[in-house]
C-alpha positions in Angstrom: -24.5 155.0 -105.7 -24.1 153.1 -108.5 -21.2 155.0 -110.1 -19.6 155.1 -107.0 -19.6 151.7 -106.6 -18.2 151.2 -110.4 -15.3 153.6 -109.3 -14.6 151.7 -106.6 -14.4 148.4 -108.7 -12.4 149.4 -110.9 -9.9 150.7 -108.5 -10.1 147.7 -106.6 -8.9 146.0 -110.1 -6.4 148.5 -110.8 -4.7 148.1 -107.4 -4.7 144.4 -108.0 -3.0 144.3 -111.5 -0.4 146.7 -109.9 0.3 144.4 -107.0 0.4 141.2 -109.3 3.1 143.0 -111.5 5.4 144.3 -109.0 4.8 141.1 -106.9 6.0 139.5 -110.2 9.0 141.7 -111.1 10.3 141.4 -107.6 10.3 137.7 -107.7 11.9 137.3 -111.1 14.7 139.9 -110.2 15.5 137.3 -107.0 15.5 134.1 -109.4 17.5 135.8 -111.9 19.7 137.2 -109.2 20.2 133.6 -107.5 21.0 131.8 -111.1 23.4 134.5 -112.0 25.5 134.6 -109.2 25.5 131.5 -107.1 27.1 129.0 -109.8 29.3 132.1 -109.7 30.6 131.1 -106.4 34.2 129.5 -106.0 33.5 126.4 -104.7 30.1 126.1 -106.1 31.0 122.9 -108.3 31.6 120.8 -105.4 28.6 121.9 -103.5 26.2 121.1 -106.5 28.0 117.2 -106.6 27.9 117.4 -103.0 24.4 118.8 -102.1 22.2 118.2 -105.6 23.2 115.3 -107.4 20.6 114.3 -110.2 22.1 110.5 -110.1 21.7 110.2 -105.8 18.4 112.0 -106.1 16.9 110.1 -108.9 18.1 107.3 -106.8 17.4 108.2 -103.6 14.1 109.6 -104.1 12.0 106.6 -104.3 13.3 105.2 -100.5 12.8 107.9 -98.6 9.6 108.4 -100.4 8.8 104.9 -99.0 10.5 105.8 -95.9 8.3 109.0 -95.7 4.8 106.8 -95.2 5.9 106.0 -91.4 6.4 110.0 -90.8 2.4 109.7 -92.3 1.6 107.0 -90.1 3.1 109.0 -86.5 1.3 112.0 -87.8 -1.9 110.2 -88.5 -1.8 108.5 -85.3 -0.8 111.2 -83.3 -2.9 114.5 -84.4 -6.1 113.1 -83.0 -5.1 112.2 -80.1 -3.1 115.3 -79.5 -6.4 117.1 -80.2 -8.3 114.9 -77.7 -6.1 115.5 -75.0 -5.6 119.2 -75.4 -9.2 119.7 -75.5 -9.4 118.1 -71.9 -6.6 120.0 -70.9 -8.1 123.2 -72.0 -11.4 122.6 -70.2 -10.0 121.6 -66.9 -8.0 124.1 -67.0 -11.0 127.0 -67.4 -13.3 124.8 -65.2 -14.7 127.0 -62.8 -15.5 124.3 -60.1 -14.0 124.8 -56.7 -13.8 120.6 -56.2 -12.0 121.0 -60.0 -9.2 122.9 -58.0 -6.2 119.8 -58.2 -6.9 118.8 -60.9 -6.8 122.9 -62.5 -3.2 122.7 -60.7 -2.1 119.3 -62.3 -2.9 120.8 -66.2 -1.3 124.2 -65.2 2.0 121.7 -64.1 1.7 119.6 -67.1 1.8 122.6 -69.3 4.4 124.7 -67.7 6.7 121.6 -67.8 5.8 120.2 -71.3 6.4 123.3 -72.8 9.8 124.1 -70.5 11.3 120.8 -72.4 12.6 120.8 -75.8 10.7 118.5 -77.2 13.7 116.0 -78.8 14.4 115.5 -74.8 11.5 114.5 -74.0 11.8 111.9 -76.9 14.6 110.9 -75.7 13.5 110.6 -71.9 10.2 108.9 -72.3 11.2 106.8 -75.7 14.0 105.4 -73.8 13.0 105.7 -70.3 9.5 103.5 -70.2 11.0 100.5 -72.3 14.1 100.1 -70.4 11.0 99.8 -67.5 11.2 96.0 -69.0 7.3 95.8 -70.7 6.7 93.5 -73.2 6.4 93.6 -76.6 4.5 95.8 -77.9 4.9 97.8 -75.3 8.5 98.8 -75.4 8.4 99.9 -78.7 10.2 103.0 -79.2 8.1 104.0 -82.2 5.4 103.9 -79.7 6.9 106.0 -77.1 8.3 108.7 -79.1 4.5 109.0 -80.7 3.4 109.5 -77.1 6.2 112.0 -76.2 5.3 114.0 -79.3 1.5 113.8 -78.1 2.3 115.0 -74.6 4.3 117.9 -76.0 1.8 119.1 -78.5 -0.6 118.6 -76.7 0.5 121.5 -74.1 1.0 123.6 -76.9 -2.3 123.3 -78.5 -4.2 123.1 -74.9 -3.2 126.5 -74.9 -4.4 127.4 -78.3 -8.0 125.9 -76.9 -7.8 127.9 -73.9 -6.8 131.3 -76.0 -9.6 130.5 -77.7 -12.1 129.6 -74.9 -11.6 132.5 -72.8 -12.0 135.0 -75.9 -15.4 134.1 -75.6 -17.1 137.4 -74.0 -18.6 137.0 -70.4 -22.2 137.8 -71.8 -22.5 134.5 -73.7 -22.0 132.4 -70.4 -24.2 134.9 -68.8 -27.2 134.7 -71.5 -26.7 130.7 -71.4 -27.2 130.8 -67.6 -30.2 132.9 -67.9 -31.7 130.3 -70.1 -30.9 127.9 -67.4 -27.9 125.8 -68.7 -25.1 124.1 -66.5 -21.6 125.0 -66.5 -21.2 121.7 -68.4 -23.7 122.6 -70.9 -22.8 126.1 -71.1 -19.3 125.1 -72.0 -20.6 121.8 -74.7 -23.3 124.2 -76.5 -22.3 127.5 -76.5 -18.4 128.1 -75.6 -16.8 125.5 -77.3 -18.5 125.7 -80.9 -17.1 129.5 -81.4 -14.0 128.8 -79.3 -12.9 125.9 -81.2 -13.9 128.0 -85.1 -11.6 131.0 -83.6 -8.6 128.9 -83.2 -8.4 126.5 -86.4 -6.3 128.7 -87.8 -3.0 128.7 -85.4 -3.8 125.2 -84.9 -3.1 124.4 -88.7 0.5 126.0 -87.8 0.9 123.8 -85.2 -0.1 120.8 -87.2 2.4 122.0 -90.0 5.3 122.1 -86.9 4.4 118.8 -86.3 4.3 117.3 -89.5 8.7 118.5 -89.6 8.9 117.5 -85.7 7.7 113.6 -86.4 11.0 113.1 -87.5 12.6 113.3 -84.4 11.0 109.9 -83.5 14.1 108.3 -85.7 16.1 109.6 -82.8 15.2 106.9 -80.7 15.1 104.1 -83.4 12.7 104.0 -86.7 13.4 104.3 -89.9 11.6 106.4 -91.4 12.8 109.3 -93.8 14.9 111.6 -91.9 16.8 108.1 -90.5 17.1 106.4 -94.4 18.4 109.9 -95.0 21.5 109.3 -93.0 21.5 106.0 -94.5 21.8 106.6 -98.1 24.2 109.6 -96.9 26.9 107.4 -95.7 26.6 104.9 -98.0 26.9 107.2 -101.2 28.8 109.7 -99.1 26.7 112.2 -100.5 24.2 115.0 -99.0 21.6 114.8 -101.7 19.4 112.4 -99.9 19.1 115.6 -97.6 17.8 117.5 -99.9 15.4 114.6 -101.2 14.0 114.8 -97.3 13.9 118.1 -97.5 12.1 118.5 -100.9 9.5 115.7 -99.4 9.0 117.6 -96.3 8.2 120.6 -98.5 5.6 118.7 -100.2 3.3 117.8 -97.5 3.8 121.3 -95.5 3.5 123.8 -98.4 0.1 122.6 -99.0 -0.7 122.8 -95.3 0.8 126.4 -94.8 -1.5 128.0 -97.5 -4.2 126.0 -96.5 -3.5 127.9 -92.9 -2.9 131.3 -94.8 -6.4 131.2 -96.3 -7.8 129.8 -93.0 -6.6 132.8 -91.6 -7.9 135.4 -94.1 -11.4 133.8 -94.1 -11.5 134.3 -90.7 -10.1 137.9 -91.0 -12.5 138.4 -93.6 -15.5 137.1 -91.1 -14.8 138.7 -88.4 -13.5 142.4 -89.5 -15.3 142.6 -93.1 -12.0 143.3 -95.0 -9.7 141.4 -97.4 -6.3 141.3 -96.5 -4.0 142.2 -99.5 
């Protein structure tokens, strides 16, 4: 058993050095393909003045950097109340009461059209539809009316992540927590949502991730924040680096987030199934 299970280490390291050098070959062949050929390109002087300007990103950078903590602010703001709202969504929507029934009909609407709308419309419908409805100040502030139009379309999105998640929960847990003599209510609190909730973490990262790129839609309708001082710094220098700046931002918050998701997943993988995914 023991020499078996040697072998089998030893294979297992084998296969792994193997991966890491083709993995590695493969990637190196693409760089050097992409720094051979693309300054190649006719035009390719113009685009690098254009597009990557070490002068308008070095100048640039700091800006939308600044510009970039509002973008942190909406996404701070909005993920927990996003969360918070989808949860009730989900619930309502798997409530099994028959005087529940309206209000299991309201959440299916408000999903089905929250989802139906592309989500810059519905920034630009409720963050300039409610203030033109005359409130006062605070209150007709589009920053916070594009922060609720983003939280009424994620939240659709993510209620259905939490009810993915809830009804994958096998009939016999609900049946053994009635046998012990728990409410619907308590059935749902103590034993459905604790397993539900760890089985969906994972695609709710991605959806965190798409909302982290989608808070910049909320300059639409008014702020400044980075993807708005973008455009700024564009037409003043007449220059698309500050795009790239955003961009290169962007990539900085999401990268981390996106492999923190991709090991999310193969934890859970590795829980449920025993096997690492390679």
């Amino acid at each position: 058993m023991s020499a078996s299970l040697s072998r089998r280490a030893a294979y297992e390291r084998t296969r792994k050095r193997r991966s890491i050098a083709v993995a590695t070959v493969s990637s190196l062949t693409v760089v050097a393909a992409i720094v051979l050929f693309v300054p190649r390109m006719p035009r390719w002087d113009r685009v690098k003045e254009s597009f990557f300007s070490g002068e308008r990103f070095a100048d640039s950078f700091p800006r939308l950097l600044e510009a970039f903590v509002l973008d942190i602010k909406i996404f701070a703001w909005s993920t927990p109340a996003i969360v918070i709202l989808a949860l009730l969504v989900a619930i309502a929507r798997n409530s099994r009461s028959a005087a529940l029934f309206p209000v299991r009909v309201l959440t299916i609407a408000y999903t089905d059209i929250m989802r139906g709308v592309p989500v810059i419309l519905s920034i630009y419908l409720i963050g300039f539809g409610v203030p033109g409805l005359g409130l006062e100040r605070p209150w007709n502030s589009p920053l916070l009316w594009g922060s609720v139009a983003l939280v009424l379309t994620y939240a659709s999105y993510v209620a259905e992540v939490f009810r993915a998640g809830i009804e994958s929960i096998h009939e016999s847990q609900r049946a053994a927590a009635r046998s012990l003599g728990l409410s619907n209510w308590q059935t749902m609190r103590f034993v459905v949502l604790p397993q539900a909730i760890r089985r969906v973490v994972p695609p709710l990262m991605n959806d965190m991730v798409s909302l982290q790129k989608d808070v910049a839609l909320v300059s639409l309708i008014g702020p400044i924040e980075i993807l708005r001082q973008a455009g700024v710094d564009k037409s003043k220098f007449a220059n698309f680096t500050p795009y790239v700046v955003a961009a290169v931002i962007f990539l900085m918050m999401t990268i981390p987030l996106t492999r923190t998701t991709d090991y999310l997943l193969e934890r859970e993988r590795r829980r449920t199934t025993g096997t690492r995914v390679r």
